[in-house]
KOLVEXDREN-849556 format. One record per residue (C-alpha): residue in three letters; x, z, y. Coordinates in steps of 0.2 Angstrom, whole numbers. Each point is the difference from the previous one (the first is absolute). Last residue first. Layout:
REM KOLVEXDREN-849556
ALA / X / Z / Y
...
***
This chain:
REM KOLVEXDREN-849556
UNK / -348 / 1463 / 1184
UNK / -5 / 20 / 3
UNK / 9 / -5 / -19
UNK / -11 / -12 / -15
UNK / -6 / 3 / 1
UNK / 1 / -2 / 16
UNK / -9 / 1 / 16
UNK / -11 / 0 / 15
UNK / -15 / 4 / 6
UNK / -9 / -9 / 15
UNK / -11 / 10 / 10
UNK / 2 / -7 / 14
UNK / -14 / 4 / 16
UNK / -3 / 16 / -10
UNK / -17 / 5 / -5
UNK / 0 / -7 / -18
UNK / 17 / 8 / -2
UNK / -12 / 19 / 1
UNK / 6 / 10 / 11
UNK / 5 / 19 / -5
UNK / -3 / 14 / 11
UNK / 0 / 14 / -13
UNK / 5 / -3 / -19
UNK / -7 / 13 / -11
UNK / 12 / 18 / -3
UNK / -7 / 4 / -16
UNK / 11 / -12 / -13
UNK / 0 / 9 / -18
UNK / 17 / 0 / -8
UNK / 0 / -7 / -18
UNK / -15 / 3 / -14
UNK / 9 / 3 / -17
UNK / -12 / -9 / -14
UNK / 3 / 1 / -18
UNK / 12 / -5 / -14
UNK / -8 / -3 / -17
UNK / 7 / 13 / -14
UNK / -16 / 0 / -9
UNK / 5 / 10 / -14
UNK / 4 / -7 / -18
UNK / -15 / 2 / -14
UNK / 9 / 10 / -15
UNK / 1 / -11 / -16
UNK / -13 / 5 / -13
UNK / 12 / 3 / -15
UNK / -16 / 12 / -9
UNK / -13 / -14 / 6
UNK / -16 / 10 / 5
UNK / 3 / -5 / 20
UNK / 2 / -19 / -4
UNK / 7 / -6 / 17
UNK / -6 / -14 / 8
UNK / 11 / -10 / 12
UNK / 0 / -3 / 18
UNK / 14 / -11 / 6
UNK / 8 / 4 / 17
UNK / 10 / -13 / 8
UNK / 17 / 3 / 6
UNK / 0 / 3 / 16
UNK / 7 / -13 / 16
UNK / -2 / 13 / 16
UNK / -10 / -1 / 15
UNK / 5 / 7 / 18
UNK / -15 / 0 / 14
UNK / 1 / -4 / 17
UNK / -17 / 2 / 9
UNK / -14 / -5 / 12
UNK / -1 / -18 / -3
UNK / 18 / -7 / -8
UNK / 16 / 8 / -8
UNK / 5 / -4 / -17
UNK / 16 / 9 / -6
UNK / 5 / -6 / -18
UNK / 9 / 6 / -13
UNK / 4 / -8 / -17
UNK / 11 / -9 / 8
UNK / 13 / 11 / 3
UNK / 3 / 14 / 14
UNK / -14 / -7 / 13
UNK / -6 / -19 / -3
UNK / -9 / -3 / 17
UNK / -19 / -6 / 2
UNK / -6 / -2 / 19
UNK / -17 / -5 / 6
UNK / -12 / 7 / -13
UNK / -16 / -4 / -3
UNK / -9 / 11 / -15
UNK / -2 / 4 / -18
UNK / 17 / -8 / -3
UNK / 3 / -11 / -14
UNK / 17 / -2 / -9
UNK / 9 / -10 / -10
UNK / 15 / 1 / -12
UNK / 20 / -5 / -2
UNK / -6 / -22 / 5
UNK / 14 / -9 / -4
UNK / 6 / -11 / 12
UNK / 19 / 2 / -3
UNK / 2 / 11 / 14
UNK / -13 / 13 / -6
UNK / -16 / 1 / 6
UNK / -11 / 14 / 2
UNK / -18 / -5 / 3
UNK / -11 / 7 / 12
UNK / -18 / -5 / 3
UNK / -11 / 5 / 15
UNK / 3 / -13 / 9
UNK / 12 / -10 / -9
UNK / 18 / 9 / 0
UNK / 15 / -5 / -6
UNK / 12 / 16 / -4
UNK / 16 / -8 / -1
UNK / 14 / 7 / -11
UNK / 19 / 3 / 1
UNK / -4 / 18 / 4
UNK / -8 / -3 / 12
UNK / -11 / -14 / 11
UNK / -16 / -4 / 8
UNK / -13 / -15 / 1
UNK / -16 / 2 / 8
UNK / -16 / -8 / 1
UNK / 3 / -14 / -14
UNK / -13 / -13 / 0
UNK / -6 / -4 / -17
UNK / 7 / -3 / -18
UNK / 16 / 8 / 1
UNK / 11 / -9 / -7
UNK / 15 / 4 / -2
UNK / 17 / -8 / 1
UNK / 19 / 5 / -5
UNK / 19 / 2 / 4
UNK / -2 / -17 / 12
UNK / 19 / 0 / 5
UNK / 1 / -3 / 21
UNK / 17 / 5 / -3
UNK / -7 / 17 / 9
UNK / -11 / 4 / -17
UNK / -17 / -5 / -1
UNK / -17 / 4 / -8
UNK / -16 / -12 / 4
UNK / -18 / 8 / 2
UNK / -12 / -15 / -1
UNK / -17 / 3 / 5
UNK / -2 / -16 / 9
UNK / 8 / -14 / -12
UNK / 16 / -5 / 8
UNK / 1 / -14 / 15
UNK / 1 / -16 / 4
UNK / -1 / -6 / 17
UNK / -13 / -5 / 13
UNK / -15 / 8 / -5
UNK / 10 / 18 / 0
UNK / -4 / 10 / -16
UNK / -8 / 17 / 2
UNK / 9 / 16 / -6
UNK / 16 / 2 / -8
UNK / 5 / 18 / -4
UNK / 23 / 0 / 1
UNK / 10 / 11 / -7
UNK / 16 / 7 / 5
UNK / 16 / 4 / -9
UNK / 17 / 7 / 7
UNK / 5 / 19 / -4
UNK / -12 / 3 / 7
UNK / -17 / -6 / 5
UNK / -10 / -11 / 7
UNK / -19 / -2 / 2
UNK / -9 / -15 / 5
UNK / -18 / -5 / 4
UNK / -16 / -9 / 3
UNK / 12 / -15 / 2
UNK / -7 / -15 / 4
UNK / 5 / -16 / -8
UNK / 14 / -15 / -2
UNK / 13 / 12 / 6
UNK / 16 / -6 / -1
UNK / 13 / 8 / -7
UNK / 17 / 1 / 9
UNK / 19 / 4 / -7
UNK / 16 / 8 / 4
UNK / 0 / -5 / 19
UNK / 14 / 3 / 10
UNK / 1 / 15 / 9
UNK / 20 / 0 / 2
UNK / 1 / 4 / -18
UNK / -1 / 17 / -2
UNK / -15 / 1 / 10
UNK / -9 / -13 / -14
UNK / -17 / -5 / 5
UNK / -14 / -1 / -12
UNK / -15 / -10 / 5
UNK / -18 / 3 / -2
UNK / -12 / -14 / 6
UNK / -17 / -6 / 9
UNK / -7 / 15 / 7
UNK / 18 / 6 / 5
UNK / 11 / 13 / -12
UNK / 19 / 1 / 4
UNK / 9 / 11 / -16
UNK / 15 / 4 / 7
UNK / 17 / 4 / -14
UNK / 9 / 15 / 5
UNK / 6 / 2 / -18
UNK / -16 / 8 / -6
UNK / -16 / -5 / 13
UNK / -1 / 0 / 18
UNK / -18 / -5 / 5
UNK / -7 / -12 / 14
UNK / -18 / -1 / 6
UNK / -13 / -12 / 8
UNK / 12 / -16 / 1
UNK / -12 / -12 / 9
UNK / 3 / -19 / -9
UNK / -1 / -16 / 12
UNK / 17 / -6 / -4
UNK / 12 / 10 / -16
UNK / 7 / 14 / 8
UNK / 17 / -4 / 13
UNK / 14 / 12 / -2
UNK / 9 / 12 / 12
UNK / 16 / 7 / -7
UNK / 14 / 12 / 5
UNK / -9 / 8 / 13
UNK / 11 / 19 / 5
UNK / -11 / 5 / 13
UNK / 5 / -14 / 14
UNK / 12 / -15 / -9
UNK / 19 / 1 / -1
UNK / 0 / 6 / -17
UNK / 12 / 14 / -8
UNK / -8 / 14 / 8
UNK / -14 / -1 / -9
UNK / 9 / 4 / -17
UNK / 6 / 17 / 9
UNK / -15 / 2 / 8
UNK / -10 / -1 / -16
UNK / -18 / -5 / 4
UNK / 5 / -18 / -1
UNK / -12 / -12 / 4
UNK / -11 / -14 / -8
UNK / -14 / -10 / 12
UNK / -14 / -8 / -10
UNK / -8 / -15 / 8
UNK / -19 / -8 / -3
UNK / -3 / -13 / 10
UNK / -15 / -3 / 11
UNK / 1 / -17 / 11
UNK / -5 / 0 / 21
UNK / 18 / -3 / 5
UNK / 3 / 21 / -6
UNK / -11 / 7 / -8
UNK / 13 / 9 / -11
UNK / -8 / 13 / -12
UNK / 10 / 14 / -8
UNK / 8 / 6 / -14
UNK / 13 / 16 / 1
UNK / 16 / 4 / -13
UNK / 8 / 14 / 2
UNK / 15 / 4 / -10
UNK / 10 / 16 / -3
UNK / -10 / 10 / -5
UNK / 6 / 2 / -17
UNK / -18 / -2 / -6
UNK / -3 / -16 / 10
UNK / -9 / 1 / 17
UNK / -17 / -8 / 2
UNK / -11 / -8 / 16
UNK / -14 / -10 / 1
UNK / -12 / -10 / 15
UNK / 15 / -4 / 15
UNK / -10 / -9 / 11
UNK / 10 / -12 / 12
UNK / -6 / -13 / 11
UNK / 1 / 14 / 17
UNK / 16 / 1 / -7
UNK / 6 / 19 / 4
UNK / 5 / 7 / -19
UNK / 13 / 15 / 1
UNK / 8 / 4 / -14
UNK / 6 / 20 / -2
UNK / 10 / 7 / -14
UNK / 4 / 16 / -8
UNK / -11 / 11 / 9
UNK / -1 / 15 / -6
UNK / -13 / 8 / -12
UNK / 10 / 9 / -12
UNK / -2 / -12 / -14
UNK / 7 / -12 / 11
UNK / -12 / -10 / 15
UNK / -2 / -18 / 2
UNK / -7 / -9 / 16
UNK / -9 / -14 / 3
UNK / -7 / -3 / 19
UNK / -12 / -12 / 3
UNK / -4 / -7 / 20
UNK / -14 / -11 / 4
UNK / -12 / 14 / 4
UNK / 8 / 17 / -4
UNK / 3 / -4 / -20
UNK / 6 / 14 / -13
UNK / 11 / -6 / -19
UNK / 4 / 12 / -10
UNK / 15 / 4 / -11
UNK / 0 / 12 / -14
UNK / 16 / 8 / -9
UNK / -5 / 15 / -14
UNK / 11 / -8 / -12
UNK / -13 / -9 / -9
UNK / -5 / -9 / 17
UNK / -15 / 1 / 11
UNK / -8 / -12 / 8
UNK / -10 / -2 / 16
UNK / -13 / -8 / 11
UNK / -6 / -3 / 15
UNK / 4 / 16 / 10
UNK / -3 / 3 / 19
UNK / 11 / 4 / 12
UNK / 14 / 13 / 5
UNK / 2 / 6 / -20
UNK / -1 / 16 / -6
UNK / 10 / 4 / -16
UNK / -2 / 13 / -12
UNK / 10 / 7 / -14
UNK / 3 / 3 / -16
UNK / -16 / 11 / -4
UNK / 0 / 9 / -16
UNK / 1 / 2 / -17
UNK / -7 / -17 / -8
UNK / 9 / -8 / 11
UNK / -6 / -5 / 17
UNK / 0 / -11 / 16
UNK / -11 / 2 / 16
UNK / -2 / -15 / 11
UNK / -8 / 4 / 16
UNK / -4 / -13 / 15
UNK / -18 / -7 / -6
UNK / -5 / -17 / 3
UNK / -2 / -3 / -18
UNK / 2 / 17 / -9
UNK / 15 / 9 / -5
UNK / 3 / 7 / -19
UNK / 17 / -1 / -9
UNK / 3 / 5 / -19
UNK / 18 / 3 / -10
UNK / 5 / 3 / -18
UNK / -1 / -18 / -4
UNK / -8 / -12 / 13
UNK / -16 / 7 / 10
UNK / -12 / -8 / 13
UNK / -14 / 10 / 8
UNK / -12 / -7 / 14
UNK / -8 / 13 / 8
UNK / -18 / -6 / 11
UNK / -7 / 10 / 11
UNK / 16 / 12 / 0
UNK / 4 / 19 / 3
UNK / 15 / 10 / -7
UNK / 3 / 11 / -13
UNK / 16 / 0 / -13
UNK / -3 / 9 / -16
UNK / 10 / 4 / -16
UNK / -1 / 6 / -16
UNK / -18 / 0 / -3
UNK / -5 / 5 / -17
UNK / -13 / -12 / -11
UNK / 9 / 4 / -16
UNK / 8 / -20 / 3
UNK / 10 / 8 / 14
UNK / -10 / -4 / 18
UNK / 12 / -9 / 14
UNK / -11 / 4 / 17
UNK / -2 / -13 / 15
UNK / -10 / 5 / 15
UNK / -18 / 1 / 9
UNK / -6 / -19 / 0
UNK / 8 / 0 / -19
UNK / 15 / -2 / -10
UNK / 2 / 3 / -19
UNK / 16 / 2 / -7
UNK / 1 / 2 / -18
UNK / 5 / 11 / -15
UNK / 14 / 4 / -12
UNK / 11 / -15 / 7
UNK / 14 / -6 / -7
UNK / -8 / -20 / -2
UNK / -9 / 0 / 16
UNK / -17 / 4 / 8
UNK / -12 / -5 / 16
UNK / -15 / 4 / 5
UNK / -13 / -9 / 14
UNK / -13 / 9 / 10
UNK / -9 / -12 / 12
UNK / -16 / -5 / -9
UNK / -3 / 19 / -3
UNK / 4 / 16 / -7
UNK / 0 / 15 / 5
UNK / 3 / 13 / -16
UNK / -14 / 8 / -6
UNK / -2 / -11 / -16
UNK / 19 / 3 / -4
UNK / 2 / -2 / -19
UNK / 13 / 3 / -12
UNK / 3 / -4 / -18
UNK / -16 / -12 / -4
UNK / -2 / -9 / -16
UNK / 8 / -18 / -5
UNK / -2 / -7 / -19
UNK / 13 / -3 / -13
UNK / 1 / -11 / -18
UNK / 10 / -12 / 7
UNK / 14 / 11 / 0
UNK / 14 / 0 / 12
UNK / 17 / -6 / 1
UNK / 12 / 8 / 15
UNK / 1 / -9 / 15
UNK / 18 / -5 / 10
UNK / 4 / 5 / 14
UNK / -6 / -5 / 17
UNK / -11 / 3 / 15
UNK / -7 / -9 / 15
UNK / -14 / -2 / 10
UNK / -7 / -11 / 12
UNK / -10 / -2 / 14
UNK / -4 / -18 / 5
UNK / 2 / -11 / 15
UNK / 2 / -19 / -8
UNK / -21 / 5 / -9
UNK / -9 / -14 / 6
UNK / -12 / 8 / 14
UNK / 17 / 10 / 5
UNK / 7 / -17 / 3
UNK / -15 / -7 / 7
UNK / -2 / 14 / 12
UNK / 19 / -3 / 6
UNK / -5 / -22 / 3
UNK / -13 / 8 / 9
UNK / 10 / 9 / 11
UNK / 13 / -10 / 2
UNK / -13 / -14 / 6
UNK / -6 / 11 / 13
UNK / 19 / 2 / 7
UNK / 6 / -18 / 0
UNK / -17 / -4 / 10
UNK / 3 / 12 / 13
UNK / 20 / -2 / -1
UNK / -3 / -20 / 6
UNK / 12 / -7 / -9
UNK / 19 / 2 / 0
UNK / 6 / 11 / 16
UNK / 15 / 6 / -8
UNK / 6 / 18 / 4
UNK / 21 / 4 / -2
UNK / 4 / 10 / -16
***
């Protein structure tokens, strides 16, 4: 791409920034999660005790897990390395490296972790370590795909690359952004990998839109265009919206998320767009999962349109169906999903949600916690937050009774068969020559949540 000299770049570029912090300020650059298969019923008549504890383990504001649907366990990345612990608290496999800050994004049996401004990406199963790549500058961000494809987007002043790797960690294609009015912000590869799809920034004439770039991966599919890399569309997103994050979904369909939209973009169809719902408030967040739902948590109402009620948890399929609504009655913290469920979190509430709305129980932890997954089924959940990780389990409740000792057909008292705590790996080694992101000149984190996005 051949440099335009726009407005002053200065200018162009301090307003980027801030128009970046308000996106992640808003919640467009989230981590998520995803699972999927369908729950089993449960009993209202249950209460949650601990399974497995890590109180040792180091934990802080910058450790992040991640689990999936066949899993027996979870990943859990750290500054020192990312480990995949069974649900008995055993590791199964560990990859070691050093970050300040690791950012870990996971789809179905596979997990990344690089950190911003960092030049490693290490990507994982739940047995080992797929590969490594080491990029020649700087990382922004990155995604990873369900088939263990990940694409990541580096910057060397006003020049991006994005580039796609396979499962084996080799290149399967390169873009190369060198518009000084260009910022290419998320990435995503579908889960046959064979399409990339990019959104970026164009600044160009002095106005902001919002573009997404769709490529072929597949060389053979690529080879059949004329245009550089295999483009076969380049679509215009609505005016004055920032695209924070893009997500393949079943049947190669493109979820496009902005701070003031989400539209779905059909790759089967020449891009085109399937549908667009307008976002008449903030998001405080999203999940999405397979095979094809999402759910949306509304949060403030814009002054300037009409909006839902905050609080609202809305259910949809990807024919912009409405499958259910919750509501959850205060601002909601976090929102993940599995096993067609959503685990809608307020604080220090959870409440399992089903599809439909209905509310499958509630839970209140005894403490903050930063991250809470489904693990197995969802009656399982792995909180992780302040100084440890910790793996609870939905029980049935126990009801004391009195038993009349003289009686000749006194029933036998049953045993207390409660499960009890297995501590996981103790960390000893303690981080050395760390600095702290308050220290650094940028500090700024970045996504995804829904995905590294």
């Amino acid at each position: 791409m051949k440099e335009k000299k726009g407005v002053n770049g200065r200018t162009v570029r301090v307003v980027v920034l801030i128009l970046l912090a308000v996106m992640l300020a808003t919640g467009v650059w989230m981590f998520v999660m995803e699972n999927g298969v369908l729950p089993t019923a449960g009993s209202a008549a249950m209460v949650f005790e601990e399974a497995v504890v890590a109180a040792r383990y180091d934990m802080d504001s910058r450790t992040q897990v991640y689990t999936y649907k066949e899993g027996k366990g979870f990943f859990i990345a750290s500054r020192d390395g990312i480990r995949f612990l069974s649900s008995d608290g055993q590791e199964k496999m560990s990859c070691t490296y050093n970050m300040i800050v690791p950012r870990l994004a996971g789809r179905g049996g596979y997990a990344g972790v690089a950190e911003d401004g960092g030049t490693n990406l290490y990507v994982c199963n739940a047995e080992e370590r797929l590969y490594t790549v080491t990029t020649e500058n700087p990382i922004r961000s990155f995604s990873v795909a369900a088939n263990g494809y990940a694409v990541v987007i580096t910057q060397k002043d006003d020049t991006y690359d994005v580039i796609v790797y396979n499962n084996k960690g080799q290149i399967s294609h390169y873009g190369l952004f060198v518009d000084a009015n260009v910022y290419p912000i998320a990435a995503d590869v579908s889960n046959d990998g064979e399409i990339l799809a990019v959104s970026y920034l164009d600044t160009s004439g002095g106005e902001m839109n919002s573009r997404i770039l769709f490529s072929y991966v597949n060389k053979t599919k690529a080879a059949d265009y004329a245009t550089d890399n295999g483009v076969f569309a380049a679509v215009n997103h609505n005016p004055d919206r920032l695209v924070g994050m893009v997500r393949f979904m079943e049947g190669n369909m493109l979820l496009a998320l902005s701070d003031k939209d989400l539209v779905c973009y059909d790759t089967n169809n020449a891009a085109r767009r399937k549908w667009s719902l307008e976002l008449g408030n903030k998001l405080d967040a999203a999940c999405f999962s397979e095979p094809g739902w999402f759910a949306l948590a509304y949060g403030s109402r814009d002054p300037n349109v009409s909006g839902e009620e905050p609080g609202l948890c809305r259910f949809y399929d990807l024919n912009l169906t409405v499958l259910g609504e919750y509501k959850a009655g205060a601002k909601v913290t976090q929102l993940t999903a599995g096993y067609g469920t959503a685990l809608v979190c307020c604080e220090r509430q959870y409440n399992a949600v089903a599809q439909s709305g209905n509310e499958l129980w509630r839970y209140d932890a005894t403490h903050d916690v930063s991250q809470a997954l489904f693990m197995e089924n969802t009656n399982t959940l792995v909180l992780a937050g302040g100084t440890q990780t910790e793996i609870v389990r939905r029980v049935k409740e126990k009801v004391e009774t009195e038993v009349d000792t003289t009686a000749t057909n006194a029933p036998t008292p049953t045993p207390d068969t409660g499960l009890t705590g297995i501590p996981l790996p103790t960390e000893t080694a303690e981080p050395t020559d760390l600095v702290d992101p308050a220290e650094m000149d940028n500090p700024t984190e970045t996504d995804d949540p829904a995905e590294g996005e």
